[in-house]
N, C-alpha and C positions, 0 to 999 in steps of 0.2 A: 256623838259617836255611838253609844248606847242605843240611840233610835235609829241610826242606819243599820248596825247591826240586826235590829228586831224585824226591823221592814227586809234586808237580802235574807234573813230564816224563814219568814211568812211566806216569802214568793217563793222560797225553796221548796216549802212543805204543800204550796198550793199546786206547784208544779206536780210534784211530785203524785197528788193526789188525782190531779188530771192522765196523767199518765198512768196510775193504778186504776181510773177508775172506767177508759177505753180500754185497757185489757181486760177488764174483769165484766163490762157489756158487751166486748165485740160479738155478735152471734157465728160469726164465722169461725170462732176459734173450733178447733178441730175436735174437745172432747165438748164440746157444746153442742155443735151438731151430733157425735155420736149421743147423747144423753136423748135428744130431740127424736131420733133416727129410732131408738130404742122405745122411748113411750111411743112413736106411732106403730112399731112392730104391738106391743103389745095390747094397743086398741084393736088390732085386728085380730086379735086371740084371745079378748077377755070378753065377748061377748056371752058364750056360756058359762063364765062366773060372774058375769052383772046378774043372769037369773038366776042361779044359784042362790046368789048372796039375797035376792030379791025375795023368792019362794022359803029359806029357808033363814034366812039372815044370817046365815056362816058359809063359809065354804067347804067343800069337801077337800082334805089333804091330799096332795099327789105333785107329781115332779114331770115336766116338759124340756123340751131346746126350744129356743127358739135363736132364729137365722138372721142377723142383720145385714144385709147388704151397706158394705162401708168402702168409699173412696178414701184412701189414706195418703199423703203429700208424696212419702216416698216407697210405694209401690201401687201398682195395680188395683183396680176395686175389686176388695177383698168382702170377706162376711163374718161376722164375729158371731163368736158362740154363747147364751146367754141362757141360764143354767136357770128355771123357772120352777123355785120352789112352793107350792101352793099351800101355806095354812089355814084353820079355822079362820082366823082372823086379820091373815096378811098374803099377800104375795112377794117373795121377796126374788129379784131378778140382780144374778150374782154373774160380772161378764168372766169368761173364758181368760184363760194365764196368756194365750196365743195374743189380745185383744190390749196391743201396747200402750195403746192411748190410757188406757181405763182398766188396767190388767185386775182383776180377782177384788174388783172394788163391786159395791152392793149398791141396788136401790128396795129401798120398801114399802111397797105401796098398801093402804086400807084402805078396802071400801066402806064405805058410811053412806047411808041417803038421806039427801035435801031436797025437797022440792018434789016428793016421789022419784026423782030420779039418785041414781047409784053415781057418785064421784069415789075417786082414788087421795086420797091424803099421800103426799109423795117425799114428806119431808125426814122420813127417815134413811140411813144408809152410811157407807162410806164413801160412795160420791162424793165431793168437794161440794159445798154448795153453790159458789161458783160456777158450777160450770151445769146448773141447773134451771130451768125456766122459771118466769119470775115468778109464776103460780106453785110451783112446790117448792122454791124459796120460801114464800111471802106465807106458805100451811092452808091455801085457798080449797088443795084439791083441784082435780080436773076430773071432767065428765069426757067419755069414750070418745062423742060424738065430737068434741074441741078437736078432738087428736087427727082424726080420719079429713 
C-alpha cells in the first residue's frame, strides 16, 4: 500500500513538473516575448554606449524613452514605454505603469568586455527571471550584435 502510494506522489510531482516546466520555456508566453522585444529595442540604441563604455570604460549618466512596438492578446499592437536610465556602470531599463504585462518591473543591464568585444550582463532587475532569455538567466551576458 505504502509503495503504491509513493509511485501515484512521484507521478503527481513528475506531472506536475512537466507542466511547470513548458510554462516556464514556452517562448511564446507574452512577457517573454515582451522581454525579447525590449533587449532587441535596446541593441539598436546601445551602439553609442558600446563606445562609450569602450573609449572610456564607463558610461556617461543620462535618461532616454525608448518605444517598443508590442502586440498584446487583448488589444491592438500597442507600444510600451521603457524608461532608460544610463549609469557609470549600468543601464537600467524600467517598463512604463501603462505596460500590463511587465507594468513598472526593471531590467539591468552592464557592460563588461570579453573578447575586445562589449557584452551586457542582464541578470539583474525585477523582471521574473522566467520570463528571461536563457543567456541573462544563466549571467552569460549578450553581445549587441546576438540581439540585431
Amino acid at each position: 500500500m505504502a509503495k503504491n502510494i509513493s509511485i501515484f506522489l512521484f507521478l503527481i510531482v513528475l506531472i506536475g513538473g512537466g507542466i511547470g516546466y513548458s510554462f516556464y520555456s514556452d517562448p511564446e508566453l507574452p512577457a517573454q516575448k515582451l522581454f525579447s522585444l525590449t533587449l532587441k529595442e535596446f541593441a539598436r540604441n546601445s551602439e553609442s554606449l558600446e563606445k562609450e563604455f569602450e573609449a572610456k570604460g564607463r558610461l556617461n549618466p543620462s535618461t532616454r524613452t525608448l518605444r517598443v512596438a508590442f502586440e498584446q492578446a487583448d488589444t491592438a499592437e500597442s507600444e510600451v514605454l521603457l524608461n532608460m536610465n544610463i549609469g557609470s556602470n549600468s543601464v537600467t531599463l524600467t517598463y512604463s505603469t501603462q505596460a500590463s504585462i511587465l507594468a513598472s518591473q526593471s531590467i539591468i543591464l552592464e557592460p563588461y568586455k570579453k573578447n575586445s568585444q562589449v557584452r551586457w550582463k542582464c541578470i539583474n532587475g525585477t523582471v521574473l527571471v522566467r520570463y528571461r532569455d536563457k543567456n541573462c538567466r544563466l549571467g552569460y551576458g549578450i553581445a549587441r550584435s546576438e540581439l540585431l
